[in-house]
C-alpha positions as CSV (number, residue, x, y, z in Angstrom):
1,X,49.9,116.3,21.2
2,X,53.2,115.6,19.8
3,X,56.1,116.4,22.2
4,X,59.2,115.1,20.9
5,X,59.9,118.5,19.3
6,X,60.1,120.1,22.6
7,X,61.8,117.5,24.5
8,X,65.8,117.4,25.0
9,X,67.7,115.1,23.3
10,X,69.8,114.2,26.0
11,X,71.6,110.6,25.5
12,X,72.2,108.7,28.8
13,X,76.0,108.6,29.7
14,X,78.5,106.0,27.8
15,X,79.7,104.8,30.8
16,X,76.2,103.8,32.1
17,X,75.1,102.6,28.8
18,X,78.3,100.0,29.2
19,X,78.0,99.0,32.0
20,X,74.1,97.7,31.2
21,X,75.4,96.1,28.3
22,X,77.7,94.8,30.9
23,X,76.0,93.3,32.9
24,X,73.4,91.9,30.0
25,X,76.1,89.7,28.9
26,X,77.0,88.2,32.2
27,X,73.3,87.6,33.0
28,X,73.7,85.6,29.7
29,X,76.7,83.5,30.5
30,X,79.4,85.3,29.0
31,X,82.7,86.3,30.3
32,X,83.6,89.7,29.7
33,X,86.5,91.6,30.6
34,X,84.7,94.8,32.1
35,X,87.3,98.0,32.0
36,X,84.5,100.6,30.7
37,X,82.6,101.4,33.8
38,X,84.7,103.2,36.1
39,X,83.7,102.2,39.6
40,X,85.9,101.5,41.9
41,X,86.8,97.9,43.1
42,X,87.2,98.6,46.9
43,X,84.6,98.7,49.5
44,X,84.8,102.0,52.3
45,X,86.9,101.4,55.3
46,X,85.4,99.1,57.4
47,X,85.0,102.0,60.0
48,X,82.9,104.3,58.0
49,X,81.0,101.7,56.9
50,X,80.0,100.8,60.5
51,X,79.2,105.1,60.5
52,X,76.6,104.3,58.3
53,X,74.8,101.5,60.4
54,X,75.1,103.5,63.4
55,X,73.3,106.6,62.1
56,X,70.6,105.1,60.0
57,X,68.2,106.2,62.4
58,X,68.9,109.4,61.2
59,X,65.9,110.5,58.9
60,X,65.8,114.7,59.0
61,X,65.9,117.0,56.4
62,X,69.6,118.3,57.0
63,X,70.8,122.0,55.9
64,X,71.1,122.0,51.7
65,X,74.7,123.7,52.6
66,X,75.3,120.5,54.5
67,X,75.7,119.4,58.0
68,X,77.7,121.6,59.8
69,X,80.0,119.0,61.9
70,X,80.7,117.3,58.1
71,X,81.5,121.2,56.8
72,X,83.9,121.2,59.4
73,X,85.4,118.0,58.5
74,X,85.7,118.1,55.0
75,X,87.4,122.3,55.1
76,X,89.8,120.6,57.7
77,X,90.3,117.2,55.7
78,X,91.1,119.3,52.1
79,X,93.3,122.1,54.6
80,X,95.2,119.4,55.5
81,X,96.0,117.4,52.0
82,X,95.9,120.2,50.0
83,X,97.7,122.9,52.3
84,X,95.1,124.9,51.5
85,X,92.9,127.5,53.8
86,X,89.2,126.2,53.9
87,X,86.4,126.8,56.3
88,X,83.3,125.4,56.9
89,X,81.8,128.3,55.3
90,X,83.4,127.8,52.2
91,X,81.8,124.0,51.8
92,X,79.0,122.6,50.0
93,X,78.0,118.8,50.4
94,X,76.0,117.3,47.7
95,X,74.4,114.2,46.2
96,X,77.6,113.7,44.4
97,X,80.2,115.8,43.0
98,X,78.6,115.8,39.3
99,X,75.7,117.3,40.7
100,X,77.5,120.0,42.6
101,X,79.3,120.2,39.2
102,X,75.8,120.6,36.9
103,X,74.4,123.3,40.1
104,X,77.6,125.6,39.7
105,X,76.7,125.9,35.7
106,X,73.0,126.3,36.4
107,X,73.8,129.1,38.1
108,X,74.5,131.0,35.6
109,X,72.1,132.6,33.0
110,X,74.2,132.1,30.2
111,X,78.1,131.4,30.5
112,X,81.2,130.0,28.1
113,X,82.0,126.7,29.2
114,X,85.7,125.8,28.0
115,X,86.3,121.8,28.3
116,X,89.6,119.9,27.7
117,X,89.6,117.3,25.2
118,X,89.5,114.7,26.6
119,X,87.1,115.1,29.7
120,X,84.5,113.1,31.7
121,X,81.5,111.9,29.5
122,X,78.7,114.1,31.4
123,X,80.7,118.2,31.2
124,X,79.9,118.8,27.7
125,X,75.8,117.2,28.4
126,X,75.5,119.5,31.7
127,X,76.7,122.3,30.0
128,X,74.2,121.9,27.4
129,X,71.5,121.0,29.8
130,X,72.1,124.5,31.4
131,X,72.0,126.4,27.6
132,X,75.7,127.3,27.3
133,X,77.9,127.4,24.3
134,X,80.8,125.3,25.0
135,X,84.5,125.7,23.6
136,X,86.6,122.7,23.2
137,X,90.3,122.9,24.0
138,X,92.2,119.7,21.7
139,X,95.1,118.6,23.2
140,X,97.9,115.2,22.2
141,X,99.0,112.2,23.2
142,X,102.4,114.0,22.7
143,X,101.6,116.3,25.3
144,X,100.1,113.9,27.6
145,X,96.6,115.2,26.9
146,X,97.1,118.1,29.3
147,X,95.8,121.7,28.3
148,X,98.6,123.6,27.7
149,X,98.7,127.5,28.8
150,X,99.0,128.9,24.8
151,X,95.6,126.5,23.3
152,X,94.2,128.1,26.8
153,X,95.2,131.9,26.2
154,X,94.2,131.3,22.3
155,X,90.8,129.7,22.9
156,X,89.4,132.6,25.9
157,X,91.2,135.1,23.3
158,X,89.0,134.0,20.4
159,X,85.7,133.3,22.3
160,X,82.7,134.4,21.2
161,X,79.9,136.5,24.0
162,X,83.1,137.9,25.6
163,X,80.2,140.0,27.8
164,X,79.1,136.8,29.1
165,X,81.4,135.2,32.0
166,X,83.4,132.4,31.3
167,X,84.2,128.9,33.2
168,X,86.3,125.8,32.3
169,X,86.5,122.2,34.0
170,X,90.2,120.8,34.7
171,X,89.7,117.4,35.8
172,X,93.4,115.9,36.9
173,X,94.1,112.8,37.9
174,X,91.9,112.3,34.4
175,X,89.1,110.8,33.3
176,X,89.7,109.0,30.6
177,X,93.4,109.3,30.9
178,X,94.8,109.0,34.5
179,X,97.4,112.0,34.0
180,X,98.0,115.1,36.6
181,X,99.6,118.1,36.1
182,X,102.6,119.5,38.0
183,X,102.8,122.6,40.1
184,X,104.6,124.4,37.3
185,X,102.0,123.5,34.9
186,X,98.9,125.0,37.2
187,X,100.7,127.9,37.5
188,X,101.0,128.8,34.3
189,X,97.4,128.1,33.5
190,X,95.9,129.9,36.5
191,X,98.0,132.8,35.2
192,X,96.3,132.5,31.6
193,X,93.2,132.5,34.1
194,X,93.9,135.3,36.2
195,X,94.3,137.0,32.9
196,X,91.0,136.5,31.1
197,X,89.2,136.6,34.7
198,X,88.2,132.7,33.7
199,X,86.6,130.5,36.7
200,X,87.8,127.1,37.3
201,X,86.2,124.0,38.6
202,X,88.5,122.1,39.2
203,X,87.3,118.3,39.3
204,X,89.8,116.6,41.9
205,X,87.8,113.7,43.0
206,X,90.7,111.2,42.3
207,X,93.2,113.6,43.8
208,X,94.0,111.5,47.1
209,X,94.2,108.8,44.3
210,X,97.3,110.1,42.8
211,X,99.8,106.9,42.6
212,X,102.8,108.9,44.5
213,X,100.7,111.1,46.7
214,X,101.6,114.4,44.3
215,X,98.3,116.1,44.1
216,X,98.1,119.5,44.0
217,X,95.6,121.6,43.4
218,X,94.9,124.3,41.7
219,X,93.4,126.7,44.0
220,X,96.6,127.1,45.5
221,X,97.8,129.1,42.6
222,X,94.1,130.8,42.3
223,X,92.5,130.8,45.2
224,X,90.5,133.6,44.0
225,X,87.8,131.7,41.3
226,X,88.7,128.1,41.4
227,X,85.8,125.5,42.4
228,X,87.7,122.6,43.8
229,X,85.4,119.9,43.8
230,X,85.7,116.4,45.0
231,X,83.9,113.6,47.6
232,X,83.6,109.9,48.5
233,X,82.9,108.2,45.3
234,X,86.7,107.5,43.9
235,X,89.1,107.5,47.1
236,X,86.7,106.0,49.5
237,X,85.0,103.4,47.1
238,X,81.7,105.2,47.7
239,X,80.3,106.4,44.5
240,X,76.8,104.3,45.3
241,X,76.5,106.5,48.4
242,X,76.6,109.8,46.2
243,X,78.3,112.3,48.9
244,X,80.1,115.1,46.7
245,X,81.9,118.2,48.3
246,X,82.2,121.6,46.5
247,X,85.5,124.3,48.1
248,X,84.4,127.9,47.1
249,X,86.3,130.5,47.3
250,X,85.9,133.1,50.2
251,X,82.3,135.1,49.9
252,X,81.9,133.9,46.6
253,X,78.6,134.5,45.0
254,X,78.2,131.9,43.0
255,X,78.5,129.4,46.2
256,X,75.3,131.1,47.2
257,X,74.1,130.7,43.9
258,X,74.6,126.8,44.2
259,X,72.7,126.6,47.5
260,X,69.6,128.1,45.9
261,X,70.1,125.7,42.9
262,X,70.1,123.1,45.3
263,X,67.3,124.3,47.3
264,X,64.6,123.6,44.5
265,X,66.5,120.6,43.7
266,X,67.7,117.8,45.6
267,X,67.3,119.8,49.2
268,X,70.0,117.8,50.7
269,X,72.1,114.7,50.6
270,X,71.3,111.7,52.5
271,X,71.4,112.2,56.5
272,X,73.0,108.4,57.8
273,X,75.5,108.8,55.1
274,X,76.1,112.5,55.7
275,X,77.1,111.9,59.4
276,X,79.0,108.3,58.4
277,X,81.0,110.7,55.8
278,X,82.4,112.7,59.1
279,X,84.5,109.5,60.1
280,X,85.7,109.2,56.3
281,X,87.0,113.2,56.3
282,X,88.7,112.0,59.6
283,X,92.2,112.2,58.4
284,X,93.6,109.4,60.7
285,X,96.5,106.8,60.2
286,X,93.2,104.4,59.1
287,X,92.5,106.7,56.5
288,X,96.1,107.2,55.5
289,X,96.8,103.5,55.3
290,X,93.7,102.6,53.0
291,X,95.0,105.3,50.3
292,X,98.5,104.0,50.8
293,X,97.4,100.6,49.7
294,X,95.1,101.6,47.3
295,X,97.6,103.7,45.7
296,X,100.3,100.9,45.6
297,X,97.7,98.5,43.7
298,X,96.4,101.1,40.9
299,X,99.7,102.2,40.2
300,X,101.4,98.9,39.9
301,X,98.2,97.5,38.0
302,X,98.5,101.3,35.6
303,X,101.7,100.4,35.3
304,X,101.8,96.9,33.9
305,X,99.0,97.5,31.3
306,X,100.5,100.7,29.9
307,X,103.6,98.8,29.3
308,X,102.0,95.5,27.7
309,X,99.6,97.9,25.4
310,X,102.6,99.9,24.7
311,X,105.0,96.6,23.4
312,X,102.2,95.3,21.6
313,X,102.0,98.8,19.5
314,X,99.4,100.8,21.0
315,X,100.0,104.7,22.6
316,X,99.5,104.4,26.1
317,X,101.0,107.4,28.7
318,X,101.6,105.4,32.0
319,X,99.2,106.4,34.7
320,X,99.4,108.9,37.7
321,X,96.4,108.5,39.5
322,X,93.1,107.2,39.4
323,X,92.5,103.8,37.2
324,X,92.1,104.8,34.0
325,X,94.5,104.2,30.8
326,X,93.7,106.4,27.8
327,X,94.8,103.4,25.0
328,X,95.2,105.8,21.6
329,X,95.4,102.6,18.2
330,X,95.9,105.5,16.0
331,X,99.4,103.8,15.3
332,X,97.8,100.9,14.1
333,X,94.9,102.7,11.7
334,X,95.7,101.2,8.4
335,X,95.8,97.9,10.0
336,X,92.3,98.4,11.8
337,X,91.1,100.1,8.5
338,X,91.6,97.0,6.3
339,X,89.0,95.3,8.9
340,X,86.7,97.9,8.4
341,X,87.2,99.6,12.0
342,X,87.9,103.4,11.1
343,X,86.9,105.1,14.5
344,X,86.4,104.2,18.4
345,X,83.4,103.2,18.0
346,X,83.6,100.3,15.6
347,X,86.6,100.0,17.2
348,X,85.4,99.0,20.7
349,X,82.6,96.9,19.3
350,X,85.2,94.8,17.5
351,X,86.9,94.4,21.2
352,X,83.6,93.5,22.7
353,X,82.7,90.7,19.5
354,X,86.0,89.1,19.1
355,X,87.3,88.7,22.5
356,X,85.1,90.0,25.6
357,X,86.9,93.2,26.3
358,X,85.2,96.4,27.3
359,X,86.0,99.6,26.7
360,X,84.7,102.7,25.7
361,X,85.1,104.7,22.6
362,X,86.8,108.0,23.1
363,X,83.9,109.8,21.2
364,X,82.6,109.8,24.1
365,X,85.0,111.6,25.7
366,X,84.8,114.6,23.4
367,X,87.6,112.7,20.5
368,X,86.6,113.5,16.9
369,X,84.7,110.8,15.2
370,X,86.9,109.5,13.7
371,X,89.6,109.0,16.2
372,X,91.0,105.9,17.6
373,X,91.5,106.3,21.4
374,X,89.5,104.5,24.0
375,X,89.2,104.5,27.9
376,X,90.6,101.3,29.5
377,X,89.0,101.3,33.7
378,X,91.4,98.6,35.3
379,X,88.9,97.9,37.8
380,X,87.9,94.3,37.2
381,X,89.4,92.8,40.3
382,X,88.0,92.0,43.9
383,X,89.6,95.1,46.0
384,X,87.9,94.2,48.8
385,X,89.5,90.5,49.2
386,X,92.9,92.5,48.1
387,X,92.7,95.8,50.1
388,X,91.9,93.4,53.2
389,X,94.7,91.1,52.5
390,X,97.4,94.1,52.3
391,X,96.2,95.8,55.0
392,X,97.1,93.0,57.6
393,X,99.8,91.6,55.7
394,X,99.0,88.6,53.7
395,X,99.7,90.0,50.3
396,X,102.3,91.7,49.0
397,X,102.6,93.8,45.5
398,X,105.1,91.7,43.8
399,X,105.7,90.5,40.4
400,X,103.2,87.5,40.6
401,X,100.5,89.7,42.3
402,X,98.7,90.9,39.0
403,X,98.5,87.2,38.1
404,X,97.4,85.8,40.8
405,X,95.2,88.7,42.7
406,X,93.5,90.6,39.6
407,X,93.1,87.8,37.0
408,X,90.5,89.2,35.1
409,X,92.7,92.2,34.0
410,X,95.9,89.6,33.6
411,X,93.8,87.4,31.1
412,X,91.7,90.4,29.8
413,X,94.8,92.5,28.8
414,X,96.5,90.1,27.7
415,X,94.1,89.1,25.0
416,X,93.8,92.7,24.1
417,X,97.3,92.8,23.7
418,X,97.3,89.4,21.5
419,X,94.5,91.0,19.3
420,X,96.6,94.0,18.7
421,X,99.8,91.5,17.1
422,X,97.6,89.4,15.6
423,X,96.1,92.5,13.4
């Protein structure tokens, strides 16, 4: 029997597919300047690393809501750094925030996923995977790549099924572009929510990750149907250990919708790393310092490399949080025509050929095809050696530090940039 009719097509993620190819090469003997796979570079705090050892005994099924000591953690953590109102009640834990993310659309029958252009490579796949139409929302390196409140009231105002309920994913700090939004800004767009009775999931993972400890989140503004989702992978240099949290809104129907998606799915996350994730939502002065120091690095590194790719000629917004540039060569399109690269594909294979750089092509990220803007991960650095170092005073963020601490970016940004002149 032939089954390739009835099978999916579902691609596997960019960012995976990099990263194999990755990895190939360095088997091989080549040195490659590795900013497309966006992991982070530090190891957990020592502490809740040690959580882990000490609770591997641990081998029960836990509750699919999630332990109950961790629920409690986590609504008093996000209370706390979000000035927010959470309860236990309110929490989910999963394997990871992206499936918490993929249960909350396969929850509903048929739904209108709105995404932002650009947004993290696996939104548009999940919402496909679950058999909704999805609505892309363009948006400019003028603007900073942020949705703006009129594209939002224009795209749920000409939507097709308006019977059917609608949802959007706002993912700030972004992936693939490192921007936030201010309070101002959420405003405005919860009130174009409010309006069209649109439910947000609002992706925060790198929230704690914002460079001058700014975030804000959304549900502040509508608390009413915004899904604030986040966990270990980003902040606490985790992602290995998947451990993703969902923040529902009170009695929401959907969050019991979720727990019987995850039910008849993955049951429930793993128990040592559940109860080691209690010490992590432990919002102590340990805690505080490793995202002080964390934050000082990435935006110093964000920084530096928006203002190199800038001089050299490419658009680059500086970075707010995370460690992700969103490079955009569109300036430089006749130059990169004449060599036969006319979109971010060829574009990033010319990087990888001619001088060992790695990015990824903004295709991915929702971009038309024949756009020009990649994703740049500044995470080719030891963290651990570094975070280590800064937390007991050994090195200091000064203006040798990116030379002499992160070489691989120094050398592998500055060859990008030398590619760019010599165009």
């Amino acid at each position: 029997m032939n089954l390739s009719p009835f099978i999916r097509e579902t691609a596997k993620s960019e960012t995976l597919l990099i990263n194999e190819l990755s990895l190939k090469k360095v088997s091989e003997g080549e040195t490659l300047y590795r900013f497309g796979f966006g992991q982070s570079p530090f190891l957990p705090p020592l502490h809740v690393i040690d959580g882990v050892k000490l609770r591997a005994h641990h081998k029960e099924y836990q509750s699919v809501q999630g332990l109950t000591e961790l629920r409690e953690a986590v609504a008093t953590f996000h209370t706390e750094v979000d000035e927010l109102d959470y309860s236990a009640d309110q929490v989910v834990i999963g394997p990871g925030s992206k499936m918490l993310i993929y249960a909350v659309m396969a929850s509903f029958k048929k739904a209108n996923v709105f995404l932002v252009t650009p947004s993290w490579v696996s939104y548009e796949p999940q919402a496909i995977l679950a058999g909704h139409p999805i609505y892309r929302i363009n948006t400019s390196f003028e603007n900073k790549w942020r949705l703006l409140p009129a594209d939002l009231e224009k795209a749920l105002s000409e939507r097709e099924n308006k019977e059917h309920p609608s949802l959007m994913i706002l993912n700030y700090p972004g992936n693939p572009d490192g921007l936030t939004y201010s309070p101002e800004e959420l405003k405005a767009i919860a009130d174009v929510a409010r309006k069209h009775n649109l439910l947000i999931i609002s992706d925060e993972i790198y929230g704690l990750l914002n460079h001058k400890c700014e975030h804000h989140s959304i549900a502040k503004f509508y608390p009413e149907a915004t899904i604030v989702t986040a966990g270990l992978s980003k902040w606490c240099g985790a992602g290995g250990w998947r451990l993703g949290v969902a923040l529902f809104p009170k009695k929401s129907l959907i969050q019991n919708a979720v727990i019987g998606v995850a039910s008849e799915t993955y049951s429930c996350v793993s128990a040592p790393i559940a109860y080691a994730a209690i010490e992590a939502y432990n919002y102590d002065d340990r805690i505080k310092k490793y995202l002080t120091v964390q934050r000082q690095i990435l935006s110093h590194l964000g920084n530096w490399i928006a203002d190199e790719l800038s001089t050299a000629g490419v658009s680059v917004c500086k970075p707010e949080g995370g460690f992700y540039v969103n490079p955009d060569f569109t300036p430089l399109k006749e130059k990169l025509s004449s060599r036969g690269i006319t979109n971010s594909q060829n574009l990033c294979a010319a990087l990888l050929d001619d001088i060992n750089v790695v990015l990824l092509p903004g295709l991915a990220f929702g971009y038309a095809d024949d756009n020009l803007v990649t994703r740049l991960a500044y995470v080719d650095f030891d963290g651990a050696t570094i975070l280590d170092g800064m937390l007991n005073g050994s090195i200091i963020v000064n203006e040798s530090f990116i030379k002499e601490h992160t070489p691989k970016v120094h050398q592998g940004i500055t060859a990008l940039a030398n590619w760019v002149r010599s165009l």
